[in-house]
C-alpha positions as CSV (number, residue, x, y, z in Angstrom):
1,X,88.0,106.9,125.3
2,X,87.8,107.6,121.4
3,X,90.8,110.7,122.3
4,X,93.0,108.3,123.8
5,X,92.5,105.3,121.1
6,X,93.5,108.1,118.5
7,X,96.2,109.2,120.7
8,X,97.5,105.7,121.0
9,X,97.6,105.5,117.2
10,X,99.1,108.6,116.2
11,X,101.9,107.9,118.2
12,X,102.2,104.2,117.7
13,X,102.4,105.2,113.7
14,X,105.1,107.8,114.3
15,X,106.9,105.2,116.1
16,X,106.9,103.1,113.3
17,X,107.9,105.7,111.0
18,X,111.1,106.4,113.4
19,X,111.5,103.2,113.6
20,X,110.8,102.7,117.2
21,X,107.9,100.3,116.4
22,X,108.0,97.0,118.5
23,X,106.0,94.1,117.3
24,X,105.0,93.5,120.5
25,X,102.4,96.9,120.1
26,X,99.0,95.6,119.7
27,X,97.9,98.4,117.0
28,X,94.8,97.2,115.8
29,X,92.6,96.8,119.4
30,X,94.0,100.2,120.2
31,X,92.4,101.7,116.9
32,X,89.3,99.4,116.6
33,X,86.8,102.8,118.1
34,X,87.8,104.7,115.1
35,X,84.3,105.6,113.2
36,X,84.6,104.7,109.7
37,X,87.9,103.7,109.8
38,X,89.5,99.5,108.9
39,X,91.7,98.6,112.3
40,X,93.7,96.9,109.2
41,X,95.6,100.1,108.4
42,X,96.5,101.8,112.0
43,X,98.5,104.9,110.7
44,X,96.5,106.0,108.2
45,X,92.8,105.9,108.2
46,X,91.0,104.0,105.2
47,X,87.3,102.9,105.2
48,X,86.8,99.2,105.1
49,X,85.1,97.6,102.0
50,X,82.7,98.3,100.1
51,X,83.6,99.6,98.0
52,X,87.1,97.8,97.1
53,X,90.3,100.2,96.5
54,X,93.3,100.0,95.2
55,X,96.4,102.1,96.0
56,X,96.0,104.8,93.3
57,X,92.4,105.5,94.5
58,X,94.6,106.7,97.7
59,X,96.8,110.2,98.5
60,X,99.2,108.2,100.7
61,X,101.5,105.5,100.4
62,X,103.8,102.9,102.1
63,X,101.7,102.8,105.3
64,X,101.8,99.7,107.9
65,X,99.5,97.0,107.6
66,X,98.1,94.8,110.3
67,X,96.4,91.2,110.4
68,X,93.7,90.8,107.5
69,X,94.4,93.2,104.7
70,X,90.4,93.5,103.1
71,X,91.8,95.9,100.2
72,X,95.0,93.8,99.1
73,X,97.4,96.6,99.3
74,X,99.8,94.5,101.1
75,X,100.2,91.5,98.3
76,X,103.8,90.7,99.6
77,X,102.5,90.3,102.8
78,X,105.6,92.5,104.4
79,X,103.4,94.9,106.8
80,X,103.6,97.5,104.2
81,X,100.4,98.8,101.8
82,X,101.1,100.5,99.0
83,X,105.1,100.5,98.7
C-alpha cells in the first residue's frame, strides 16, 4: 500500500511540474502513509514540525503546497513553497 501511495505521489508531482496537475487530485490523502514525511508538501518530502524550518534550511525550492502549510513557506498562499 505504502508503494502505491509513493507511486501516486511521484507521478501526481511530475504532473504538476508538466503542468498536467488538475485541482481536482486529492494529493494529500494519497501521501498521508509516507513515514516521516508532512502530507502538506506532496512532491517533495519535508518532516513536519518540530523543529520549525525555513526555506534556506532546504536543498529544493518552488515545490507545491497543499492545505495547512505548518512551516510557512507558502506566505502568499499561491500553492507554491519556497519560490
Amino acid at each position: 500500500m505504502r508503494r502505491l501511495l509513493l507511486i501516486a505521489a511521484v507521478l501526481a508531482g511530475a504532473a504538476w511540474q508538466l503542468g498536467w496537475w488538475s485541482p481536482h487530485l486529492d494529493v494529500p490523502s494519497m501521501v498521508t502513509e509516507r513515514t516521516g514525511c508532512a502530507s502538506s508538501y506532496p512532491t517533495v518530502c519535508i518532516s513536519p514540525p518540530p523543529p520549525h524550518l525555513s526555506c534556506s534550511d532546504l536543498s529544493v525550492g518552488a515545490f507545491k503546497v497543499f492545505g495547512d502549510d505548518p512551516h510557512g513557506f507558502d506566505p502568499d498562499r499561491n500553492g507554491i513553497g519556497c519560490d
